[in-house]
C-alpha positions as CSV (number, residue, x, y, z in Angstrom):
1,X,0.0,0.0,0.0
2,X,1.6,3.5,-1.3
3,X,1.9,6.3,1.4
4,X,-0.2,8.4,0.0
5,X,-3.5,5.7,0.6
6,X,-2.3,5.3,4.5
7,X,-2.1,9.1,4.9
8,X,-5.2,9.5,3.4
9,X,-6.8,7.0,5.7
10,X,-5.0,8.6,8.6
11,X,-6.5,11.4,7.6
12,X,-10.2,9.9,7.3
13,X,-10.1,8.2,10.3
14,X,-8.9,11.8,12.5
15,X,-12.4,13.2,10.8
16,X,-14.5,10.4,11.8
17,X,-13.5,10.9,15.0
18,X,-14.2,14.5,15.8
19,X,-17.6,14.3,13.7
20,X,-19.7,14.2,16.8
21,X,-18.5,18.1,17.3
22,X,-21.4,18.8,14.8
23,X,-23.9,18.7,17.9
24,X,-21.9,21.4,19.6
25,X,-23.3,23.7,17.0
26,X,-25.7,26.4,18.7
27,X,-28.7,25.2,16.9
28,X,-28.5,21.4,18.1
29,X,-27.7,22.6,21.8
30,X,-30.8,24.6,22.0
31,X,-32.8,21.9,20.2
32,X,-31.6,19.5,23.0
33,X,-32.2,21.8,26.1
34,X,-35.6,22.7,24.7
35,X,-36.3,18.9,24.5
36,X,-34.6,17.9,27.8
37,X,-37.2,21.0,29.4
38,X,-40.4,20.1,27.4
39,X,-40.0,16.5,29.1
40,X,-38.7,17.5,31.8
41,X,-42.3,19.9,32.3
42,X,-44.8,17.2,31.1
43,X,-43.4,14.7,33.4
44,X,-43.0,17.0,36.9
45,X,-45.4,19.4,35.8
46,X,-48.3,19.4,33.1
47,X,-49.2,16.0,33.3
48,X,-49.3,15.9,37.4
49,X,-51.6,18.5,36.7
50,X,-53.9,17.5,34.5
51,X,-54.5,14.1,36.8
52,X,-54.6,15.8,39.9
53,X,-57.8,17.8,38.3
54,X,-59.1,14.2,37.1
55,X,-58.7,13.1,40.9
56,X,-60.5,16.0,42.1
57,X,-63.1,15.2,39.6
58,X,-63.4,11.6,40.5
59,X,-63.9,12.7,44.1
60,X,-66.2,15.6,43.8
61,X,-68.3,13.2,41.8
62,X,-68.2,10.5,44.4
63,X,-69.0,13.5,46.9
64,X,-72.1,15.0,45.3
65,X,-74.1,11.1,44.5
66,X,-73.3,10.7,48.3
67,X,-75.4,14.1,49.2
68,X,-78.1,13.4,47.1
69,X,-78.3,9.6,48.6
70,X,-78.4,10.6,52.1
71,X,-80.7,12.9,53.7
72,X,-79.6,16.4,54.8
73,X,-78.1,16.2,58.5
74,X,-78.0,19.4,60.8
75,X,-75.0,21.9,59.8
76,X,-73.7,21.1,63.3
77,X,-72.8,17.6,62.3
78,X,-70.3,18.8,59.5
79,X,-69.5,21.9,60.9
80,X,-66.9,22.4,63.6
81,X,-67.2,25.2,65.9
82,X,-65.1,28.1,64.0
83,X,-67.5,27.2,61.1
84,X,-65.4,24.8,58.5
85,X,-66.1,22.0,57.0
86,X,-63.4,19.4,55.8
87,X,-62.8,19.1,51.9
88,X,-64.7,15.6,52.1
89,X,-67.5,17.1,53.5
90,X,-68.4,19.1,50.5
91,X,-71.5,19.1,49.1
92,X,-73.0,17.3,52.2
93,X,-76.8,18.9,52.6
94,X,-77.4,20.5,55.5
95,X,-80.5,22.3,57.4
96,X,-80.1,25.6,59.6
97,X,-82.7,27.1,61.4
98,X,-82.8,30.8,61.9
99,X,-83.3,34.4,59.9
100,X,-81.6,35.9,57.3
101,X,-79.9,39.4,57.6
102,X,-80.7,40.7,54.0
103,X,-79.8,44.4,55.1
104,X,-75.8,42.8,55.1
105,X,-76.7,41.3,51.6
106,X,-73.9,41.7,48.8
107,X,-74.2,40.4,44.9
108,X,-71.2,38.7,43.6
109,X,-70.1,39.8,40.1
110,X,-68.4,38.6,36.7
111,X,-69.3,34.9,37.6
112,X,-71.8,33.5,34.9
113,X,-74.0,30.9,34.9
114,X,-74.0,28.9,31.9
115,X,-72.5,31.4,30.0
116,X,-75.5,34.0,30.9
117,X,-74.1,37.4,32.7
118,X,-75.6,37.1,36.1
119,X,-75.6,38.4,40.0
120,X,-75.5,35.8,42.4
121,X,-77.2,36.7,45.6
122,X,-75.1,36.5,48.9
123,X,-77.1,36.6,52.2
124,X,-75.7,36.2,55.8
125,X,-78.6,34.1,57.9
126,X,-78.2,33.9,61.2
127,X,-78.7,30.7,63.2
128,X,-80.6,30.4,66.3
129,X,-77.3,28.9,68.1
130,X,-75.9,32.5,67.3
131,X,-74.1,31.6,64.2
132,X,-74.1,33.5,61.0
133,X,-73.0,31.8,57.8
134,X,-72.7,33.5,54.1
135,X,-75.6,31.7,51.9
136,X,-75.8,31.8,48.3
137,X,-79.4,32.1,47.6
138,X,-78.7,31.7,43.7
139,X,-78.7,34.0,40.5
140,X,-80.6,36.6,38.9
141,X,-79.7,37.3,35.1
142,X,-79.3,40.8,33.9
143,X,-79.5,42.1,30.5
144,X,-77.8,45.5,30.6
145,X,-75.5,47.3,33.0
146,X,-78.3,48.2,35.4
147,X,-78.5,46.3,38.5
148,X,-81.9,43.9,38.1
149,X,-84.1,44.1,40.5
150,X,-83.5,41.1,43.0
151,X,-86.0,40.0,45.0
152,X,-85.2,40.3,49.5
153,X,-84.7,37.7,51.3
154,X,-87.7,36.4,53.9
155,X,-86.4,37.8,57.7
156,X,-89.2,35.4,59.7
157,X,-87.8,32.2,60.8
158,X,-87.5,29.6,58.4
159,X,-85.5,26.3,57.8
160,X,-83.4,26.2,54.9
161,X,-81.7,23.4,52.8
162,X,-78.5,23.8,51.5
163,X,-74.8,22.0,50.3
164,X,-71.8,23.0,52.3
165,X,-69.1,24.5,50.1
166,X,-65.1,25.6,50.9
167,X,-64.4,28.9,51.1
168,X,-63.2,30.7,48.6
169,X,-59.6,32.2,47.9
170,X,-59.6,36.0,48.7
171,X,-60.1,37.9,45.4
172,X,-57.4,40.1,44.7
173,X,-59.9,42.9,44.0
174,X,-62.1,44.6,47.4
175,X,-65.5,44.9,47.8
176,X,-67.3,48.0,45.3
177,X,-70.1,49.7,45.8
178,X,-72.3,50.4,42.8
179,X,-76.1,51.5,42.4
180,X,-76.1,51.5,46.1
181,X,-75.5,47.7,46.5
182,X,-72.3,46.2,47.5
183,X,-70.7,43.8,45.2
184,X,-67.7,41.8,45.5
185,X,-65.6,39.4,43.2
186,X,-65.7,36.2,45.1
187,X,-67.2,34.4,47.9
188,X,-64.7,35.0,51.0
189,X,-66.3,34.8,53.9
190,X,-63.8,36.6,55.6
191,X,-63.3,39.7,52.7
192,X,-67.6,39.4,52.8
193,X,-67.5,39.7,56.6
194,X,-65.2,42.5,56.6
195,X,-66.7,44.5,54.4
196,X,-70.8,44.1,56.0
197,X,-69.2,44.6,59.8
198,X,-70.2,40.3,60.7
199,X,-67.9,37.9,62.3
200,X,-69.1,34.9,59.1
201,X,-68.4,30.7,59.3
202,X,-65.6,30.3,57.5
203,X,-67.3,27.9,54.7
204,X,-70.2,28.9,53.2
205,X,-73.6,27.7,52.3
206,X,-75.1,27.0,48.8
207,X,-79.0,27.0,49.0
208,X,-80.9,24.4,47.7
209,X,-83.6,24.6,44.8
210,X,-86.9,24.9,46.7
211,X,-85.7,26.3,49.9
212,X,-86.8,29.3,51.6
213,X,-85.3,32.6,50.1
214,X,-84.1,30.7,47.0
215,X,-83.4,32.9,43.8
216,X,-82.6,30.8,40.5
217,X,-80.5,27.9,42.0
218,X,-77.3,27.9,41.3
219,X,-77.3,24.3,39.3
220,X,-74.9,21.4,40.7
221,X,-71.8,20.3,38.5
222,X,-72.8,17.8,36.5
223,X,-71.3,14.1,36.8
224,X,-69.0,14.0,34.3
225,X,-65.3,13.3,34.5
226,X,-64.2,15.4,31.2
227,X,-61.0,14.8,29.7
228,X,-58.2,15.9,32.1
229,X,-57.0,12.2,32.2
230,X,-56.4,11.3,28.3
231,X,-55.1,15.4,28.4
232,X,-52.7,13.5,31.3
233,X,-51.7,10.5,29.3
234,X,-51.3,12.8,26.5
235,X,-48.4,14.5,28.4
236,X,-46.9,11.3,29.5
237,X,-46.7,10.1,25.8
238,X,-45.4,13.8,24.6
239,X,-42.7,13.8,27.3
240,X,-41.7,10.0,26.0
241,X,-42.0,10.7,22.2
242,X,-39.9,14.1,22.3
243,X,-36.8,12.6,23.5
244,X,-37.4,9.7,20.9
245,X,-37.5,12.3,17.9
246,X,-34.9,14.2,19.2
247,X,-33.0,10.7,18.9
248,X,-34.0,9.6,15.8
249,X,-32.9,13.2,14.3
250,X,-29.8,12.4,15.7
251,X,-29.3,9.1,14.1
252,X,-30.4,10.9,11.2
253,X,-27.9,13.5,10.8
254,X,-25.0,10.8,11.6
255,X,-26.3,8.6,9.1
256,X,-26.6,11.2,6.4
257,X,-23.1,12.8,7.5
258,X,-21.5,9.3,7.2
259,X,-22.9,9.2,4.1
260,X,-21.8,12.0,2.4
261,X,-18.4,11.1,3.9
262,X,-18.1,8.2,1.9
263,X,-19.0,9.6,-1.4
264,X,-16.5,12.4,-0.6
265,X,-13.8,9.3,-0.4
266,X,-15.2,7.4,-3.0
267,X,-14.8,10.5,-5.3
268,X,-11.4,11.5,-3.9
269,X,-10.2,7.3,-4.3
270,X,-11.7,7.8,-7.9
271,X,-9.9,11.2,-8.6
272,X,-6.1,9.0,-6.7
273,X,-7.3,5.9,-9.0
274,X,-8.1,3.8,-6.3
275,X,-11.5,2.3,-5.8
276,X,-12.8,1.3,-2.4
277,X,-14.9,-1.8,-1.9
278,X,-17.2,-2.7,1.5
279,X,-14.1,-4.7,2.9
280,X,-11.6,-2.3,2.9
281,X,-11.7,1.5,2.4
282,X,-9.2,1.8,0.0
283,X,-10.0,-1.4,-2.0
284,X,-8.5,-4.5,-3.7
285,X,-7.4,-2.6,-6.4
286,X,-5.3,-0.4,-4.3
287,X,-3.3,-3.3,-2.4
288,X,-2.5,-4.4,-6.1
289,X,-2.2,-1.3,-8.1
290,X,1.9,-0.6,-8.4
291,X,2.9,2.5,-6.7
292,X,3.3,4.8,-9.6
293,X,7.0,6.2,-8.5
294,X,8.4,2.6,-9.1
295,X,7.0,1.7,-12.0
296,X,9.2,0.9,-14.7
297,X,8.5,2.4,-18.2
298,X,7.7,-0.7,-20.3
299,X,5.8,-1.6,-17.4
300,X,3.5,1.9,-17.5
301,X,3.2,1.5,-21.4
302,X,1.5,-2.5,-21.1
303,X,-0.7,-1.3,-18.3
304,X,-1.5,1.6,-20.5
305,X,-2.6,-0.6,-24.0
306,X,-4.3,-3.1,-21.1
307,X,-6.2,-0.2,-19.8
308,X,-7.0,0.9,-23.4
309,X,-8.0,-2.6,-24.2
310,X,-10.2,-2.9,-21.7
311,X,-12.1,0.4,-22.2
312,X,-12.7,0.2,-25.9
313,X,-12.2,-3.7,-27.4
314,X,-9.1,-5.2,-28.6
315,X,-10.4,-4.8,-32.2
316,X,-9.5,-0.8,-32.1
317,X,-6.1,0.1,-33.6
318,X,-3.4,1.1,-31.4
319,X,-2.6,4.4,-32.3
320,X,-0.2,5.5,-30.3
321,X,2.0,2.6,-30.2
322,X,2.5,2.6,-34.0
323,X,3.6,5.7,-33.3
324,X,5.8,5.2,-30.5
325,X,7.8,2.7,-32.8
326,X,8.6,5.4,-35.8
């Protein structure tokens, strides 16, 4: 083997080794870090989330088919004395004797009701054990930006029906009043309380349909699980396939590189007159091919008219040798 074809193989074998530098490139790094956080998201993050809102589901559900089983029990068996219920308890009917306060009332805004604009009616009613819990007595639908008119609360004593609900989070807007009514932007007990001068039960009350001083009733969630746990799954399988594409582009690129490598030393072997074959990278031809700066002159002219031969037929004239012998 000449030294030209082992220096050229030296010289091959330095640039196969440093091709993996190619993925240092800016583009590939970001490619990878965006993959590495997309999975990294839908695994800790997106997909926890979306079946921890199934599980919520599941339970609320299970809650809810339990109220409507059982008979309402008196408020004082779910709840405790500060006036909470625990999260299992939702939903649990209830009855409270007493009055309402409608003089304290306030309408909760911006919440619709089936997509209709609507003020939800929120009444304090004081028990006869001295206890004052925020009911919702339902909704009233309004049209334009006038305050409907909403019909008052009874103030005799009467026994109402209701589901116990959580409080909820403390809106990040206060209380406003408006048309001479006040109106706040979520049921807090404790922002409600605040703003009507009453110490309120923590949780809250939501009337029944058919209950003294009940409005439109605001309608119970409906027993469906939706589609947070295939949106779940879907996460799972994103996080899993990601990482699988980015590998398979990977695989792609080297295999198209490698490619390209070897017609770039099939074309330089063609260009040297050597011709590699699968065994060997430089070929048969090359082990037996005489190096070219010991070749002997009568040898370089028979390899010549063999190669001529070979190209164009033995029936052809010679040429050149009749006129190398002249």
């Amino acid at each position: 083997m000449s030294t030209k074809v082992e220096r050229r193989r030296a010289k091959d074998h330095k640039r196969e080794k440093f091709s993996w530098k190619f993925f240092l490139r800016p583009g590939w790094i970001l490619a990878i870090l965006a993959i590495v956080a997309f999975s990294y998201a839908s695994f800790s993050f997106l997909a926890p989330w979306q079946l921890g809102k199934d599980e919520d589901i599941v339970q609320r559900n299970k809650q809810l088919e339990q109220a409507f089983e059982q008979d309402p029990v008196p408020y004082q068996e779910v709840f405790d004395p500060e006036g909470q219920i625990e999260a299992t308890e939702e939903w649990t009917r209830v009855l409270l004797t007493g009055q309402f306060l409608p003089d304290s009332e306030a309408l909760l805004r911006l919440r619709p009701v089936e997509k209709t604009p609507v003020f939800q009616a929120l009444t304090p009613f004081e028990t006869n054990d001295g206890e004052i819990f925020l009911v919702n007595r339902g909704f009233v639908a309004f049209p334009g930006p006038q305050i409907p008119e909403i019909e008052p609360a009874p103030t005799n004593e009467v026994t109402i029906t209701g589901m116990a609900r959580l409080n909820e989070t403390r809106p990040d807007n206060p209380p406003m009043v408006e048309q001479d009514r006040l109106q706040v932007y979520g049921i807090n007990t404790g922002q409600v309380g605040e703003a009507v001068d009453l110490e309120l039960a923590e949780s809250y009350i939501q009337l029944s349909e058919g209950s003294a001083g009940e409005l439109n009733a605001m309608p119970v969630p409906k027993l469906d699980r939706g589609s947070h746990l295939s949106y779940g799954w879907q996460w799972l399988a994103f996080g899993i396939m990601a990482p699988l594409g980015l590998g398979y582009f990977i695989w792609a690129e080297v295999r198209e590189r490698r490619r390209v490598r070897r017609e770039e030393d099939e074309l330089a072997a063609t260009e040297a007159g050597v011709t590699p074959d699968a065994g060997d990278e430089t070929g048969t031809d090359a082990r037996n091919e005489p190096d070219p700066e010991v070749v002997k002159p009568e040898d370089r002219e028979a390899t010549r008219s063999r190669d001529v031969r070979a190209r164009y037929g033995g029936q052809h004239p010679d040429h050149w040798k009749r006129r190398s012998r002249h």
